[in-house]
C-alpha positions, -999 to 999 in steps of 0.1 A, spaced: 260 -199 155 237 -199 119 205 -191 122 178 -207 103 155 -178 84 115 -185 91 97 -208 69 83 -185 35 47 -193 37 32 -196 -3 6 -180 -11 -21 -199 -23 -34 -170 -49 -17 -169 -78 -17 -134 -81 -15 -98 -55 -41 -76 -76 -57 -63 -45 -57 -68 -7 -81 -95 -6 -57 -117 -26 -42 -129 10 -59 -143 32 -55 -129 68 -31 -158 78 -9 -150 50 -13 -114 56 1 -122 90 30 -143 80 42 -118 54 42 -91 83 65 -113 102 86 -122 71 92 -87 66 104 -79 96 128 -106 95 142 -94 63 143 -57 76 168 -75 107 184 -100 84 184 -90 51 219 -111 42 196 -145 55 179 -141 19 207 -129 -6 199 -156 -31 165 -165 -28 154 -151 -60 187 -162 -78 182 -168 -112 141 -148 -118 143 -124 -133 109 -100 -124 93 -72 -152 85 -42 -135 59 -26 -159 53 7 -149 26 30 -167 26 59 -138 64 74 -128 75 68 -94 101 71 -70 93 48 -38 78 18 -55 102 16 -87 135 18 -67 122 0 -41 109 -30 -60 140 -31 -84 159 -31 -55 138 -57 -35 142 -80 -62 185 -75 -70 190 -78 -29 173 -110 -33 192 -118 -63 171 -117 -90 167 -95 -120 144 -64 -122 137 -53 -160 117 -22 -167 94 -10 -194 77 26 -186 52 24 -217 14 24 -219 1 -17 -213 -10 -26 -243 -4 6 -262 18 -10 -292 -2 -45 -290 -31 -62 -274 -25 -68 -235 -32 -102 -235 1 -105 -263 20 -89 -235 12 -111 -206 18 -143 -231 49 -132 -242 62 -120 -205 51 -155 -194 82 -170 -214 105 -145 -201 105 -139 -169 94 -150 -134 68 -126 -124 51 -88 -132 49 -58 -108 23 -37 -126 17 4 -118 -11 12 -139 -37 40 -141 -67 10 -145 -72 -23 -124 -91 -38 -154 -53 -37 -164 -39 -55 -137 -65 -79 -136 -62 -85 -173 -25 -93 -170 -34 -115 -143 -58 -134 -167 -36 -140 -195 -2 -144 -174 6 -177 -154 30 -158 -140 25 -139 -110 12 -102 -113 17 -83 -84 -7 -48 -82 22 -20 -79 -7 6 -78 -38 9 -97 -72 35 -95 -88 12 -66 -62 -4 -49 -30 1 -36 -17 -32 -11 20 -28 -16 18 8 3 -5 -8 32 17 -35 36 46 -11 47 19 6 67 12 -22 84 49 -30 90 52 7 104 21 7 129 35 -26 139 72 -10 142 54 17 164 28 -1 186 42 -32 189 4 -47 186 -21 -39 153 -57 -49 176 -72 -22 188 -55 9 171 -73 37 158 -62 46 123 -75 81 108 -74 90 74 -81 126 65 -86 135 29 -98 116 -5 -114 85 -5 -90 67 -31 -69 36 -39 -49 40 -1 -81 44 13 -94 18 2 -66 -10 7 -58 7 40 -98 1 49 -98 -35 40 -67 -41 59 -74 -28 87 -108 -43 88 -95 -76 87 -62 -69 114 -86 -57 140 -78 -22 132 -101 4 140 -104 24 109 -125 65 102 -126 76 69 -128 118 68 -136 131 34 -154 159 22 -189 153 7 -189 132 -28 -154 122 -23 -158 94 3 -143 59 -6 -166 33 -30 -196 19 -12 -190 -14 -24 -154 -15 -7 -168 5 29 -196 -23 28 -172 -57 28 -143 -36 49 -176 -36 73 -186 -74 67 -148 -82 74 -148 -60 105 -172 -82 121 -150 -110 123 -122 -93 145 -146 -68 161 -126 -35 141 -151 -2 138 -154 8 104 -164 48 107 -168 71 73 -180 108 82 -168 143 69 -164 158 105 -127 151 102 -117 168 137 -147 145 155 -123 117 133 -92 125 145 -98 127 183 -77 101 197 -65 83 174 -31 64 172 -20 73 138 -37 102 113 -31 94 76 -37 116 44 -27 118 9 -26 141 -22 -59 154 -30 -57 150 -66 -42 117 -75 -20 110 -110 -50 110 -134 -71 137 -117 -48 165 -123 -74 187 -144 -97 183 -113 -72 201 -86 -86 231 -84 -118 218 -80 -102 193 -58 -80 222 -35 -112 243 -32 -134 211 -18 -106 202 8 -94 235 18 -108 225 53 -89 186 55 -57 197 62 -36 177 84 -15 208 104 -8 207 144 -39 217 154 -55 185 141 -26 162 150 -32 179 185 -67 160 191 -52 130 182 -36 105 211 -2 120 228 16 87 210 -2 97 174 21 90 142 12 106 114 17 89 79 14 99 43 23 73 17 43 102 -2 50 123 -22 34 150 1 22 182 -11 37 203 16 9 230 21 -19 215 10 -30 181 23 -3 184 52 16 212 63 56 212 61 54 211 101 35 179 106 61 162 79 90 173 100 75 167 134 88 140 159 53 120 154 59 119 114 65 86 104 67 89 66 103 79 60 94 47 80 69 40 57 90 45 25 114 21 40 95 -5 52 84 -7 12 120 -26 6 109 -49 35 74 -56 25 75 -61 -11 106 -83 -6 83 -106 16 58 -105 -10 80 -113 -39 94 -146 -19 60 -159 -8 48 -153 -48 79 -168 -62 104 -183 -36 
C-alpha cells in the first residue's frame, strides 16, 4: 500500500532570519513535517530536484554544514558552499543579486544578523538564518523536535537553561514562549539574554499561559525541570573574553549535582560542541538523560522541513 506524505504547508514569510519569521501554526506544522521525514525520509527523495541551495557560511561548523548540505542532496537538490567573509570582496547587496540568478535559496552562518537581514533585503530568494549573534532557530527547531521525541507533549514542560544569555537563548526563549513551554533563564549577572527579546518572549507567553523566569540562582532554576540546557560560555567571536568569561561562570556548571534537582525524567541538552569541563562536565554528556546526539540528529530532520516549506 503507498502512502501519501502530509501536505508541506508554505510559509507565508519569505524568509527564516529569526524565530518570529513563522507563525506558531507553521511552527507547528514544520514539527510534524519533520517527524515525518525522520520516519519516511525515501517519501521526499526528489522534492528539491533540480534547486540547487548556497550554503554561505562565514563561522566553521560541523552540525549545521553537513547537515544542511545533506538535508538539501537527500531531498535532491544541490548544496554549493562558499566559506568567505559576506561581502568581503564586494558589496553584500552584489552578492544577494547575483545568488538570486543562480540558485534557489541561501542558508547564511554569519557572525552579524544585520548580515542575514541584509541578504534577505536584496535577495528574492529565500535566506534562511544558519546562525547569527542574536538568533539561532535552526538549533531550536531540532530542540523542539527532541523535547517532542522525549515528552511526547511541548505544553507544560519546564525548560532550564544554565549559562550565557546568547543567540540559543534567545531563540529557545521565544519558542518556547509561543509553544506553551515554560522557560528560566540562569545566567550570571551582566550576561542575561537582551531585554528587548525577554520582554516580547513575555508578551508571547501570555497567549499560551508559558512562565517566562530570568534569575542568576541557577540551582533555584533547575529544580524540577524537564530538560536543563547550556552552552559554551564564550561563543565564536568572544574568544578574547574567555577568561573573563570562565572566571564569571565558574559557578554555572551543569555536573550531577545540578541535574540531580532537576525532575527524575530530566534530559539534558547542549546544542554542541561542548566544552567538556567547563559549561558541562564529561559525566552529564555521557549520562542516560543526555540527549545531545538527539539533538544533532534531529538538525537533518528539521532543516529538511524548513527547506521544503521555503522552497517545495
Amino acid at each position: 500500500m503507498t502512502f501519501a506524505p502530509p501536505t508541506i504547508s508554505r510559509i507565508a514569510r519569505a524568509h527564516l532570519t529569526q524565530d518570529l519569521d513563522l507563525t506558531v501554526d507553521e511552527l507547528t506544522s514544520l514539527l510534524d513535517l519533520a517527524a515525518d521525514l525522520k520516519r519516511t525520509p525515501a517519501r521526499y527523495a526528489d522534492a528539491l530536484s533540480r534547486k540547487s541551495i548556497a550554503l554561505l557560511f562565514e563561522k566553521p561548523s560541523l552540525r549545521t554544514r553537513m547537515t544542511f548540505e545533506l538535508a538539501i542532496q537527500q531531498l535532491g537538490g544541490i548544496a554549493i558552499l562558499n566559506d568567505a567573509q559576506i561581502g568581503a570582496r564586494e558589496p553584500l547587496k552584489d552578492v544577494a543579486r547575483n545568488l538570486d540568478r543562480w540558485v534557489s535559496g541561501i542558508v547564511a552562518r554569519t557572525y552579524l544578523q544585520r548580515t542575514v537581514d541584509d541578504l534577505a533585503k536584496w535577495a528574492k530568494i529565500p535566506v534562511i538564518n544558519a546562525l547569527s549573534d542574536v538568533w539561532h532557530p535552526c538549533q531550536i527547531l531540532a530542540d523542539m523536535q527532541t523535547l517532542r521525541q522525549h515528552f511526547g507533549e511541548l505544553r507544560g514542560l519546564k525548560l532550564v537553561f544554565v549559562g550565557d544569555g546568547n543567540n540559543v537563548a534567545h531563540s529557545l526563549m521565544i519558542t518556547s514562549a509561543r509553544l506553551g513551554v515554560n522557560f528560566t533563564l540562569a545566567s550570571p549577572p551582566k550576561y542575561e539574554a537582551s531585554p528587548e527579546i525577554i520582554a516580547t518572549a513575555r508578551e508571547l507567553a501570555l497567549e499560551t499561559g508559558a512562565e517566562i523566569v530570568i534569575t542568576n540562582d541557577q540551582n533555584e532554576a533547575v529544580c524540577g525541570a524537564h530538560a536543563v540546557y547550556t552552552d559554551v560560555w564564550a561563543s565564536m567571536g568572544a574568544e578574547n573574553e574567555a577568561a573573563e568569561r570562565r572566571e564569571a561562570f565558574a559557578d554555572y556548571q551543569v555536573d550531577d549535582d545540578l541535574m540531580a534537582l532537576a525532575d527524575k525524567r530530566a534530559v539534558f541538552m547542549h546544542c554542541l560542541p561542548a566544552k567538556r569541563g567547563e559549561e558541562v562536565t564529561d559525566s552529564v554528556v555521557e549520562s542516560a538523560n543526555s540527549v545531545v546526539f538527539d539533538q544533532a540528529e534531529n538538525r537533518l530532520h528539521a532543516q529538511k522541513a524548513l527547506l521544503l516549506m521555503l522552497l517545495a
